[in-house]
N, C-alpha and C positions, 0 to 999 in steps of 0.2 A: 891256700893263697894262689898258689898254680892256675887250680880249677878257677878260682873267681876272676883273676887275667884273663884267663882264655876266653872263658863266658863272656867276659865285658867286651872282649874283642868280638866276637860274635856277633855281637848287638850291635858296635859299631857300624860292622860291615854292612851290616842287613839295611842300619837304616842309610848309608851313604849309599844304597843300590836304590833302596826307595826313591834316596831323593836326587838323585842321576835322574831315572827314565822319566819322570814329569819333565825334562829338561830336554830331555830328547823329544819327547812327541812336542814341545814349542816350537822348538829349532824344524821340525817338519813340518808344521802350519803354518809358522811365518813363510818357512821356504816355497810353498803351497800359494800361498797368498802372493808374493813375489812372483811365479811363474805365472798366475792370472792374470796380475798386473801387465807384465808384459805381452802374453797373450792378447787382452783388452787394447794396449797400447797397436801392437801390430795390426789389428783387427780395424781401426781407427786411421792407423794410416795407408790403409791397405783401402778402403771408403775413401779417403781423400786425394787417393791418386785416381780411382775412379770420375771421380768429379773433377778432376782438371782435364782426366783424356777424354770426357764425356762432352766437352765445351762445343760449340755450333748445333745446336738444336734440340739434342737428346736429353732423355729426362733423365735422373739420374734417381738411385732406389730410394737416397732421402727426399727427392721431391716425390715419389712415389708414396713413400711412408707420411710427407706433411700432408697430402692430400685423401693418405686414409686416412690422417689425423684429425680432418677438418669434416666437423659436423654439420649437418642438414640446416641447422637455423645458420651457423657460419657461415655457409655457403650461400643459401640465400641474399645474408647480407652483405656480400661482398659482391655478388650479381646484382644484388639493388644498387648498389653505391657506384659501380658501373655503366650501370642504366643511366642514371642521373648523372652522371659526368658526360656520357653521350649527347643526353638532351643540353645540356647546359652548351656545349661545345657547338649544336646544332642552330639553337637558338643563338649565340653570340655569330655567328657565320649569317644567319638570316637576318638579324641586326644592322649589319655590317653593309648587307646589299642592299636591305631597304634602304637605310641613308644614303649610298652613293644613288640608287634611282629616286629619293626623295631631290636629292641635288642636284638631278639634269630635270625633275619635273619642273622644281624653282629655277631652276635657270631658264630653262622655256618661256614658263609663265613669267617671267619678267622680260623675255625678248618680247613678247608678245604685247606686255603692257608696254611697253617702248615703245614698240613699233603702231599702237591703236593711240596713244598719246604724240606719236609723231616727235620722241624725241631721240630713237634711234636712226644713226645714219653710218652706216658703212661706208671708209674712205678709200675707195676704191677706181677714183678715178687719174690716179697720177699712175696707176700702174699701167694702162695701155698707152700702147704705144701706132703711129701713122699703119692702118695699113696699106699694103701694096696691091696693086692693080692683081697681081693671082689670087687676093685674095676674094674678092668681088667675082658673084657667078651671078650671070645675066640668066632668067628664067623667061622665054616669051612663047604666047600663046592668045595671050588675047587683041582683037584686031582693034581695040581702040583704047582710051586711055586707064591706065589701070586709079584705080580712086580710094582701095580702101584693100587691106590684110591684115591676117591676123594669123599665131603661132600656135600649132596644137600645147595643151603643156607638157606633154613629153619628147616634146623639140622634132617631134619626126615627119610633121605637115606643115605645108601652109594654104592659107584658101586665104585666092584672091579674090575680089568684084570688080566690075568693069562699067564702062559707060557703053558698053555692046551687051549689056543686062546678063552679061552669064556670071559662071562664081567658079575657077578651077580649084581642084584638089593637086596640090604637087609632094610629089617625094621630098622633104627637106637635106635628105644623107644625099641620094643619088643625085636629085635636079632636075627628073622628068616628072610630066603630066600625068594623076593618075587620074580622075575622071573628071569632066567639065558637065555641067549643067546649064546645057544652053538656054540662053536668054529668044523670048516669041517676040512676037508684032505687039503694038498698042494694041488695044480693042481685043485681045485674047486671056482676058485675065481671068477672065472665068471658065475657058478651056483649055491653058495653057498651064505645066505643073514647073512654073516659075516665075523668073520677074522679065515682063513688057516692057521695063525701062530702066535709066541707069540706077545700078547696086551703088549702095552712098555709102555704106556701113556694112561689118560685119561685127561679132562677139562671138567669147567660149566663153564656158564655166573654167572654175578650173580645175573640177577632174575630167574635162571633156569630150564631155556625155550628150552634148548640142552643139550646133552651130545655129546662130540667128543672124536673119541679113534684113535690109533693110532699105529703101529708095526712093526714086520718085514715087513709087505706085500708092502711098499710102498705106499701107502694109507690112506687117512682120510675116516672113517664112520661117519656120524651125526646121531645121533638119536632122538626119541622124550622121554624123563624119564619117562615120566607117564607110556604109553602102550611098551616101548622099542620096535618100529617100526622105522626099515631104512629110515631116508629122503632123504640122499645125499649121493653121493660118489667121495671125491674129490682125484684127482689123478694131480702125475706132479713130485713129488721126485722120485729121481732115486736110493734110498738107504732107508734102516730101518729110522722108524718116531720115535726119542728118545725122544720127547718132545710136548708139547701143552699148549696155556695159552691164557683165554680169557683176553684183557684187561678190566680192572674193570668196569663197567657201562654201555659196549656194547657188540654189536656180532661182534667184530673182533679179529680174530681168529691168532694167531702168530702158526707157527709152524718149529718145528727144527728136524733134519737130521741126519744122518751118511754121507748124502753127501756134507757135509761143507756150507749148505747153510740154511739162514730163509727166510721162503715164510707167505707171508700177505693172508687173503680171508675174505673176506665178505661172513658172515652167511647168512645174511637176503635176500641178490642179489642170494646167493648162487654161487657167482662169487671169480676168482684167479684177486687178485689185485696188488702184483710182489714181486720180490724174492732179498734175499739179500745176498752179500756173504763176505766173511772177514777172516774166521776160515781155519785154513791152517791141521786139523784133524776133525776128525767127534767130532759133537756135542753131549754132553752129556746131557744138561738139559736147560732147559729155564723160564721165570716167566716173569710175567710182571704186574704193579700197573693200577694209574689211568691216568699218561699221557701218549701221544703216544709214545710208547716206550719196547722195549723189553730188556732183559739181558739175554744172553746164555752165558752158560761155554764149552771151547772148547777142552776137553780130553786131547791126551797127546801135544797141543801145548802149552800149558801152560798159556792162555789167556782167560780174560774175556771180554766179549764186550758188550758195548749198544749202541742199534739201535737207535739214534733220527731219524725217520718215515719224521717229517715233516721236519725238518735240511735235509734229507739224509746224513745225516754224524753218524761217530759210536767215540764210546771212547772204548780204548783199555788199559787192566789192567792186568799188568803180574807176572805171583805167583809164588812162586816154583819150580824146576824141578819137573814132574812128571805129572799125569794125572790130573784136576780137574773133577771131576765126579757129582758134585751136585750144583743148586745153590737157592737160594731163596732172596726176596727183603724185607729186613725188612721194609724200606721207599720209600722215592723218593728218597732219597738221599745216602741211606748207605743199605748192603745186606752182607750177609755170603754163605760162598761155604766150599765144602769138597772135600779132595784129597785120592786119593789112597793112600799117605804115612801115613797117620793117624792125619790128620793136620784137623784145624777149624782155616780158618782166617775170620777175621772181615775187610769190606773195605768201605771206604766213596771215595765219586764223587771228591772228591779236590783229591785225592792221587792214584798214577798209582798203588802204593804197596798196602799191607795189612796193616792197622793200628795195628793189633796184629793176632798173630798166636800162634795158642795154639798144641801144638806138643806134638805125644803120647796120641789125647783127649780120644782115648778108648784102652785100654791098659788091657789086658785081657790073659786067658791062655787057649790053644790048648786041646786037649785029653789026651795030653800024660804031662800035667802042667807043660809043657814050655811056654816060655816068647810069644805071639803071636800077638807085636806090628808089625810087618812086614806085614801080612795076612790080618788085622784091617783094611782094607780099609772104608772110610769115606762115606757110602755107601745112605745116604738121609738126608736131611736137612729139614727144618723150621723154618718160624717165625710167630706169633701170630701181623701180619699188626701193627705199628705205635707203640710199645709196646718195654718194654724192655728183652720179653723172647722170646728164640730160642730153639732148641731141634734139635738134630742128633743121625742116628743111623748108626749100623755098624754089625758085627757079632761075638762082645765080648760079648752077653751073655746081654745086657741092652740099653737102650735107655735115653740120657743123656738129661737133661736140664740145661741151663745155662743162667744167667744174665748178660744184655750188661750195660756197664756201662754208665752214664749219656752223658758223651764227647765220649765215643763210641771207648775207647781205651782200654778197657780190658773186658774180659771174664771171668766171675765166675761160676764153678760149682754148681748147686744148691742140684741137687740129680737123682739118677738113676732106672730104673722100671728096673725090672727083664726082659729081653725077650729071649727066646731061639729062634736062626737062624739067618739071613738075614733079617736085617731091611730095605728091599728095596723103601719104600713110606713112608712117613710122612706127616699128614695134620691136621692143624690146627681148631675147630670149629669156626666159627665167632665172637663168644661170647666168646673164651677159656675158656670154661665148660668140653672140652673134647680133646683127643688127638687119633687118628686112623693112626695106623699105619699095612702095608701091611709085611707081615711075609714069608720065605720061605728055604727052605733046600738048595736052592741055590744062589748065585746073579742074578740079573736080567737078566745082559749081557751074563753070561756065564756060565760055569761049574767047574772052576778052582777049587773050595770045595766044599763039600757035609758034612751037619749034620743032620747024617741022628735019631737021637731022636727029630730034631725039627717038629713040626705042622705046614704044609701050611695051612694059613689061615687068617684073620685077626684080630687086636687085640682091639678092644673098648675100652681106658684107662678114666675114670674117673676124672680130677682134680680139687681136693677139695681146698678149699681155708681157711685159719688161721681163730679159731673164728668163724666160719660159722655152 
């Protein structure tokens, strides 16, 4: 019995040792397992303080490891997909600038049908205001009366003619003489490299590239403005040349007559392209814009006419008894003229008449201070292109300017410069910065008055503008 206790004891022990150490090697692999864990854990946040000290630029090992992560077709595709957000981005950018320059081409091209329909008008003449005696610069050089000027178009000359047959060049900025091209004798026309008699007319283009004059002699000169050297010499009117006008934007050339007729020529061919006729009296004055097309005033028949070039057809506009003597095109559509009675009408394309005529416009007193609205002949015109102000002068002692009204049916005085003589030429600067007008003790055409305190010469008027 002893022996069998003991034995059984034995057996017990062995197998509670057995089953202990399976208990012990868990309790050391869990423990194991526990220590990696945390290891793993440390290792993790030991990577993640990396990457917040790593912040402003630096790559850090796990962008390191996503980029060896990232395979050859991956990569590709994410370079493609970049590509194309580039162009996408490039294209919406190009987009974006063609429409704003699609938007000033349309806006152009509508100023421009505005302005060939003659229904733009800039109001721009309540903004100047009287100017002052400094502002007027007297330019003299020629010994008789001056009859005709014109402005370079980048405002930096001006060339006058003269009834002493020459033509100056002047500095516009400074106010001196830069060359003159003296005018010869009669009877030397064919030795002499200019005009024998009085200069009636000048014209530019308006990049210009020419100057064309034009007079008693029956003849056009071309010249070059820089060096004033003779190009051409066109011939074919059989009367004094009272007129000249480039159309706007080319070298063709209109030119008008005492012999009732307008002839066309090509600058650049240096060719006569043909003649027009219509006017049943000699031609006093002529203008022309930017379509084919000219407008002469036709002295004492008492009509106005425009040439449609490509129609060959003309429109005929009949004024007042008496001479018209001057004309100028405010638009395409609507223009103002001056008569020997003392009149300023205003006329638009719809109507054969004058939408208004302003009668008595310079109304002035003789020597002897009597009333000398008879004499006042209406003696040069202008208009400042596509705008609402016009300007005429005459030999009452001033040079008027006036406001067209919006519908183009009344004329308002605005204010008068002083001028003593014969306001024979009026021009406009392109900008209306300035007004240059041709001054003389006589008319143009003829001799019928003489004032003899006036200064031949020309007059550099300043207009300043309200607020400025």
């Amino acid at each position: 019995m002893p022996f069998f206790i003991k034995s059984k004891g034995k057996k017990q022990s062995k197998s509670k040792t057995k089953n202990q150490r399976p208990q012990v090697s868990l309790s050391g692999a869990a423990s194991k397992q526990k220590r990696r864990k945390l290891r793993l854990q440390n290792e993790e946040i030991s990577s993640e303080s990396e990457i917040e000290s790593d912040e402003g630029g630096k790559r850090t090992e796990l962008e390191f490891s996503s980029d060896e992560d990232e395979t050859a077709p991956e990569k590709k595709l994410r370079l493609a997909k970049e590509y194309l957000a580039n162009l996408e981005q490039e294209e919406a950018e190009k987009r974006e600038e063609d429409d704003i320059h699609r938007d000033i081409i349309s806006h152009r091209l509508k100023q421009d049908l505005l302005e060939q329909t003659g229904k733009l008008q800039k109001c721009v003449a309540d903004n100047y205001e009287q100017p002052s005696l400094d502002d007027i610069t007297v330019l003299r050089g020629h010994q008789l009366t001056v009859t005709c000027i014109v402005i370079s178009p980048d405002k930096r000359h001006v060339f006058s003619g003269s009834k002493d047959c020459s033509i100056i060049k002047w500095d516009a900025t400074e106010g001196r003489r830069l060359h003159t091209i003296q005018g010869g004798r009669k009877g030397m026309e064919d030795t002499h490299t200019g005009h024998t008699d009085h200069v009636l007319c000048l014209a530019m283009p308006t990049d210009g590239k020419f100057l064309a004059s034009g007079g008693k002699n029956k003849f056009i000169l071309l010249w070059n403005p820089d060096d004033c050297q003779l190009l051409h010499k066109f011939t074919g009117h059989r009367d004094a040349i009272s007129g000249l006008a480039f159309r706007m934007g080319s070298h063709q050339l209109f030119s008008a007559s005492h012999d009732r007729s307008v002839k066309i020529w090509n600058v650049d061919e240096l060719a006569y392209i043909e003649t027009l006729f219509g006017h049943s009296d000699a031609i006093t004055g002529i203008d022309s814009l930017i379509r084919d097309r000219a407008i002469t005033s036709g002295g004492r028949d008492g009509s106005i006419r425009i040439w449609k070039v490509v129609d060959e057809s003309q429109l005929v506009f009949n004024g007042d008894p008496g001479s018209i003597d001057c004309i100028a095109f405010i638009n395409e559509s609507n223009f103002i003229s001056g008569a020997d009675n003392n009149s300023l009408s205003l006329w638009s394309m719809m109507k054969k008449r004058p939408t208004v005529t302003v009668r008595n416009a310079h109304a002035g007193r003789d020597q002897n201070g009597n009333s000398s609205i008879g004499t006042n002949w209406i003696t040069a015109v202008a208009a400042l292109h596509n705008t609402d102000l016009v300007a005429s002068g005459s030999k009452d002692g001033c040079i008027k300017l006036w406001k067209v009204a919006k519908n183009y049916t009344a004329l308002q005085p605005l204010f008068s410069i002083p001028m003593d003589g014969f306001v024979n030429s009026l021009h406009f600067s392109v900008d209306g910065q300035s007004l240059v007008a041709g001054v003389g003790q006589e008319h143009k055409l003829g001799r019928w008055w003489r004032i003899k305190e006036a200064k031949n010469g020309i007059r550099m008027i300043k207009l300043r503008k309200k607020n400025c």
